[in-house]
C-alpha positions in Angstrom: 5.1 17.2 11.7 6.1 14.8 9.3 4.4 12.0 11.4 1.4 13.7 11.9 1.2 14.3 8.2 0.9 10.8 8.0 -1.7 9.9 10.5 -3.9 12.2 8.3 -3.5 10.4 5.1 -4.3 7.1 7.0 -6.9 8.4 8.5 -8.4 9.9 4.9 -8.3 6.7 3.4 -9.8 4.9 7.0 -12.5 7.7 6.3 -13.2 5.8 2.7 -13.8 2.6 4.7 -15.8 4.4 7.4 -13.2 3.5 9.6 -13.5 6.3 12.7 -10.1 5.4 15.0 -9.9 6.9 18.2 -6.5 6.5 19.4 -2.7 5.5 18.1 -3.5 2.2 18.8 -6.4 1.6 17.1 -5.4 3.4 14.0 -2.2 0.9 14.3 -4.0 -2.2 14.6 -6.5 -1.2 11.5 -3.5 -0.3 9.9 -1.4 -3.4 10.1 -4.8 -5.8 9.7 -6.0 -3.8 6.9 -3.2 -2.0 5.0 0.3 -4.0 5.6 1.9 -2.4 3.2 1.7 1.0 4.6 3.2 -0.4 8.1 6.7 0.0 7.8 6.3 3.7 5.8 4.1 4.5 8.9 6.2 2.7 11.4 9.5 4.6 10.8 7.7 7.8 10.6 6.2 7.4 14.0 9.4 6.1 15.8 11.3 8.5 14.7 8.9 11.4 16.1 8.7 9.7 18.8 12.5 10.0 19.2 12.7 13.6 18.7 10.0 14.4 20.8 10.3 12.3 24.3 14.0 10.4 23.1 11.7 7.6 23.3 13.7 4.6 21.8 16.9 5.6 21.3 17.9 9.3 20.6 17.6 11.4 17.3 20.3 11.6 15.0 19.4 12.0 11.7 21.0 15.5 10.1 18.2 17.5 8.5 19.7 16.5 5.3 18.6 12.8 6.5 15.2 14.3 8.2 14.5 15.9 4.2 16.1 12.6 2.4 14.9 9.8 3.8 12.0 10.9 6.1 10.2 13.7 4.2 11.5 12.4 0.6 11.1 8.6 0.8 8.8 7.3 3.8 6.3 10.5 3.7 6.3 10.8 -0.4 6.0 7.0 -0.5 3.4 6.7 1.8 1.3 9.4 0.2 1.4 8.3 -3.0 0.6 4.9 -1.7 -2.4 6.2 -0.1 -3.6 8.8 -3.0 -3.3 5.4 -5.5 -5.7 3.5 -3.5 -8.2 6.4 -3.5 -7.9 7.0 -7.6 -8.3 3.2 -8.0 -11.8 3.6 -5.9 -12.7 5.9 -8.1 -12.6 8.3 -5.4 -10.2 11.1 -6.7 -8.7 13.8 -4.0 -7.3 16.5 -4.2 -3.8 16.6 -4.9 -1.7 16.3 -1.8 1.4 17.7 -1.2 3.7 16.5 2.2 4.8 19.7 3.3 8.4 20.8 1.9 11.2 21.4 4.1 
């Protein structure tokens, strides 16, 4: 959930730059050319579903106390506000958004 979170608020600030991705690969490419500093917030987010989901990687581990912590509290938060900065700055205010709460 967490990671799919994310792919929306990349995808709402692709939207800005009538960017239209149509797979993970794309939207990973765009994302790395266009917005480095979002990569490694992104990056963790997505390996780490990936291990929960398929053990893809390397198995799961992280206590839900970690999952809340460091996923949800640092990478998703950070990337968020990362994203909802570069909107404001365009003069393109959104709504508030909130990652959901665990």
């Amino acid at each position: 959930m967490l990671f799919y979170c994310a792919v929306h608020m990349v995808e709402r600030l692709f939207a800005f730059d009538q960017i239209h991705n149509t797979d993970h690969g794309k939207r990973e490419f765009e994302l790395k050319s266009r917005y480095q500093s979002l990569w490694p917030e992104y990056r963790v987010l997505k390996s780490e579903s990936l291990k929960t989901r398929y053990l893809d990687g390397g198995v799961f581990v992280l206590s839900a106390r970690n999952v809340k912590e460091k996923l949800h509290g640092k990478r998703l938060v950070n990337l968020v506000a990362d994203i909802e900065s570069r909107l404001a700055a365009r003069g393109m205010i959104p709504p508030a958004i909130v990652p959901p709460t665990m």
